[in-house]
N, C-alpha and C positions, 0 to 999 in steps of 0.2 A: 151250756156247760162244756159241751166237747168243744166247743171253740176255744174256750180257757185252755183246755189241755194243750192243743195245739199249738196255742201263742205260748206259753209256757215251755215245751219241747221247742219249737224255733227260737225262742229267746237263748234254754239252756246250750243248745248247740253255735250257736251265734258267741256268746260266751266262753263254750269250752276254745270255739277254734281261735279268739282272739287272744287266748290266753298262751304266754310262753310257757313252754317248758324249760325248765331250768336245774340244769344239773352240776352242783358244787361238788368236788372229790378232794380230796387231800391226802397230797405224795407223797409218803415217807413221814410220817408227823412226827416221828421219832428223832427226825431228824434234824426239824426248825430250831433256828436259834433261840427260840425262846419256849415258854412253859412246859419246860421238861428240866428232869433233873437225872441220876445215875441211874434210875430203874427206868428213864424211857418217859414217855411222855404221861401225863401226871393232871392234866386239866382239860376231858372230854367235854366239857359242858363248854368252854371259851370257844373250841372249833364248831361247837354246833349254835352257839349263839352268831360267831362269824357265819356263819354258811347260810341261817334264814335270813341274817343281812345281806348279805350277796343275793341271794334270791329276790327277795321282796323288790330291791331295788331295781333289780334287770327286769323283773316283771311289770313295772314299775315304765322302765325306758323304754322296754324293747317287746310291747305286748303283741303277740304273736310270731316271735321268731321260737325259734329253737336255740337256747344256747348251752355249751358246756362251759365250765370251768376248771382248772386244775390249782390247785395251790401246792407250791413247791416249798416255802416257806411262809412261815410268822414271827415276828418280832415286836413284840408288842411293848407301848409306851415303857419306859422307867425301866428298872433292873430292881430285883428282889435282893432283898438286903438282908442279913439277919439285925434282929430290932430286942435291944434292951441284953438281957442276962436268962434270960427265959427260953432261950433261942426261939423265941419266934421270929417270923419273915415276915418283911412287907414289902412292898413293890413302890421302890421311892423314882418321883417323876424330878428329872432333870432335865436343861434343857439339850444336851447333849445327845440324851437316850432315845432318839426319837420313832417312832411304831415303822414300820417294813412288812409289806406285804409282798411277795413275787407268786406272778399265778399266769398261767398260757389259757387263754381263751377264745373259743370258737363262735361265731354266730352264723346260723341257718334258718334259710326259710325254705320248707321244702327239702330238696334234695342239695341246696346251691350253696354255697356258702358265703358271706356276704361281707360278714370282717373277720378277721384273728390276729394272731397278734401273741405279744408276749408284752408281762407287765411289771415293772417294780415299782410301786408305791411308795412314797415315803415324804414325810409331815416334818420337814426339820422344824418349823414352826409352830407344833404342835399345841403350843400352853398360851400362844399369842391369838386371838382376834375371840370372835363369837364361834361358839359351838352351841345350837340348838339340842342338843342332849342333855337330859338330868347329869347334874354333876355326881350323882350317885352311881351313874351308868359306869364299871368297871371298864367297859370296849368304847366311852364317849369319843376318843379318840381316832379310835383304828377306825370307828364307822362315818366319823367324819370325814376321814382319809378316802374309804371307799366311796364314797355320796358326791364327794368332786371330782374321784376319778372316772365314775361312772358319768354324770356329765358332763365334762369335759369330754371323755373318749366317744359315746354317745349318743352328740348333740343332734336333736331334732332333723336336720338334716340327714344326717346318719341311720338315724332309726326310720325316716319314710324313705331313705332310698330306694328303689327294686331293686332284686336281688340280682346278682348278674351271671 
């Protein structure tokens, strides 16, 4: 039985250390081009569903680095239109309108740093090919946009580099 405990405590620490930490912040949200309107930004739940995708994903790439994030802006697919006599709004997808993300990000292992960089994102193709997301998914887009940028920027290489 104490031996369970043991391989249990070396597994969980084996574990925590493999694991990144990941830190998504967002600069001025009031400021992004998009899901705000005259009183300021207006849709806390779109940045917090962006920011566990950013996470997932780097923990995902980059298990056991450190990295931060900054997001300086959002512009998310389509533009909000007003819709019918009702005034209500809806977020019509063209193919013109397409999602932007800009964000400055750092990677560390340890004390070292190992990439950073500054990022805009952007899907002018956004409605064209395969998108593995529920078409329900309101961010199917923007997190497709994140998912390539993230491998793409980094590829397997990148992520077993040592730090230098």
């Amino acid at each position: 039985m104490k031996i369970r405990w043991i391989a249990l405590a070396v597994m969980a620490v084996a574990c925590a250390a493999a694991r990144a930490d990941v830190q998504v912040s967002f600069v001025h949200p009031e400021k992004f081009s998009d899901i705000k309107d005259n009183n300021g930004f207006r849709e806390p739940e779109v940045l917090n569903e962006l920011k566990a995708h950013l996470v997932e994903q780097f923990e995902k790439r980059l298990p056991g680095r450190d990295v931060r994030v900054d997001v300086t802006d959002v512009d998310l697919a389509g533009e909000v239109e007003p819709f019918a006599r009702r005034g209500q709004w809806l977020r019509v997808m063209r193919s013109v309108t397409s999602p932007a993300i800009e964000l400055n990000y750092e990677v560390r292992e340890g004390d070292k740093v190992v990439q950073q960089g500054k990022a805009r994102l952007r899907d002018l193709n956004y409605q064209d090919g395969f998108n593995a997301y529920y078409s329900g998914d309101p961010l199917r887009y923007e997190k497709r946009m994140i998912d390539r940028w993230v491998q793409r920027e980094f590829s397997p290489a990148v992520a077993s580099a040592p730090a230098r």
